[in-house]
N, C-alpha and C positions, 0 to 999 in steps of 0.2 A: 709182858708189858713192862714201859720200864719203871724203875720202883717212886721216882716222884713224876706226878700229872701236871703236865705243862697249866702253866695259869694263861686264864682268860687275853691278861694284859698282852704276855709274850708269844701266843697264836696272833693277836689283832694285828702285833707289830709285824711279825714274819710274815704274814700277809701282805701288810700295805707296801711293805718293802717290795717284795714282789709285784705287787700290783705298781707302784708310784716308776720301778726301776722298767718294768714293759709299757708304761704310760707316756715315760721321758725318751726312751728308745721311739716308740710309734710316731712322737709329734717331731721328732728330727728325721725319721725316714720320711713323711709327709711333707716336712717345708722344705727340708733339702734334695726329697730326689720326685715324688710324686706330683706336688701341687706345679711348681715353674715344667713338667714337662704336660703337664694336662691343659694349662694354663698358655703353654706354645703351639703348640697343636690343634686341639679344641675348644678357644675361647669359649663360655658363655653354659660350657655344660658340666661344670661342677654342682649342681644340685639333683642331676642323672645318676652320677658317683658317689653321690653324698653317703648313702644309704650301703652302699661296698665299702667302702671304707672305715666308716663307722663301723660296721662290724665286723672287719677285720680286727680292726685298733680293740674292739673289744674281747671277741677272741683271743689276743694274743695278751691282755688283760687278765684273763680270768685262765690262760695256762700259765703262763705267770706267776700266777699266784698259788694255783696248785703246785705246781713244782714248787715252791717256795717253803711253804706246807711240808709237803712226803719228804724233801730235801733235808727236815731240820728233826722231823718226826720217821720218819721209815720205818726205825727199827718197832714200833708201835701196830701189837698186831691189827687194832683197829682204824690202821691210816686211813683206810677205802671210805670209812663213815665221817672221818674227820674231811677228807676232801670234800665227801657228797656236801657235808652242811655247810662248811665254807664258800664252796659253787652256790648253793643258794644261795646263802648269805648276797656271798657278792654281787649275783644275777636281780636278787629283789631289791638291793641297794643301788642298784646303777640302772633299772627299768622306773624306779623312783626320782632317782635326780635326772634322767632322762625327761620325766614326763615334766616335772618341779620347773629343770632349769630352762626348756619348750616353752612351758609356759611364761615365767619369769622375761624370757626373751621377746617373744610377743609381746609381750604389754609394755615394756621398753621400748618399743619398736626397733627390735634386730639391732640395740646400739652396740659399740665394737669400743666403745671409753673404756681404759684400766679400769675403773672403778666398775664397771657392771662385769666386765670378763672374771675379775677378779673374784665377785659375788657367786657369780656361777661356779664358777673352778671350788671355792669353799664350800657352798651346799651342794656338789656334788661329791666333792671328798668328803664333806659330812655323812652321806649320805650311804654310800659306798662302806663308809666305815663303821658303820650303824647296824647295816646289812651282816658286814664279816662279823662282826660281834656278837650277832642275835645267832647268826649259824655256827659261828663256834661255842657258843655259852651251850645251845643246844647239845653239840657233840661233847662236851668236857662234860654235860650233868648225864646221859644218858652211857659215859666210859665210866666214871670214878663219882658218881655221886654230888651232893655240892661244887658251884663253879669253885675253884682255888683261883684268891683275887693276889697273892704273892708269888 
């Protein structure tokens, strides 16, 4: 193992980099090559798709991240536990602002104003990052004892 235990802080970051760097990729392969040719072809059935998509963009969110993860950590012989709880992490943080910013939308009525996109995009990064934090504090207390906050 290596001789000092990654702190809490620097897994949350290497994470969201990971996560934020396959979030920013996902939403430019979608407005630049997905939605204008769904949107040529098949007017009117973007909410058949919705549901694929999203979980592709998620998927490709949460490998992402794990590479990010083994990528900075590997030589650590407990990386397979450190992924498993950051997968959680990530999955119960983004089934939460899934369900949060749903709802939040609805009672907005689906508005599409900066100011409510904006809202959503923060409680689900909130959210998300809340998630990686509770699953890595997990794997840091259960590797080396107390989380290390430096």
């Amino acid at each position: 193992m290596d001789e000092k235990a990654p702190s809490l802080r620097a897994v949350v970051v290497t994470a969201m980099i990971g996560a934020l760097a396959a979030a920013v990729l996902w939403t430019f392969v979608l407005f630049a090559y997905v939605f204008p040719r769904q949107w040529a072809t098949s007017p009117g059935s973007e909410a058949i798709d919705a549901l694929f998509w999203y979980a592709a963009g998620a998927t490709l969110v949460l490998l992402a991240t794990l590479l990010a993860v083994n990528l900075r950590w590997n030589a650590r012989r407990d990386i397979h536990v450190a992924q498993f709880w950051v997968g959680v992490g990530l999955g119960a943080g983004g089934v939460a602002a899934v369900a949060l910013t749903a709802t939040l939308a609805e009672n907005l009525s689906f508005a599409t104003t900066p100011l409510v996109v904006a809202v959503e995009v923060a409680v689900a990064a909130a959210l998300v990052t809340g998630g990686v934090a509770a699953g890595a504090s997990v794997w840091l207390h259960a590797a080396d004892g107390p989380v290390h906050t430096r």
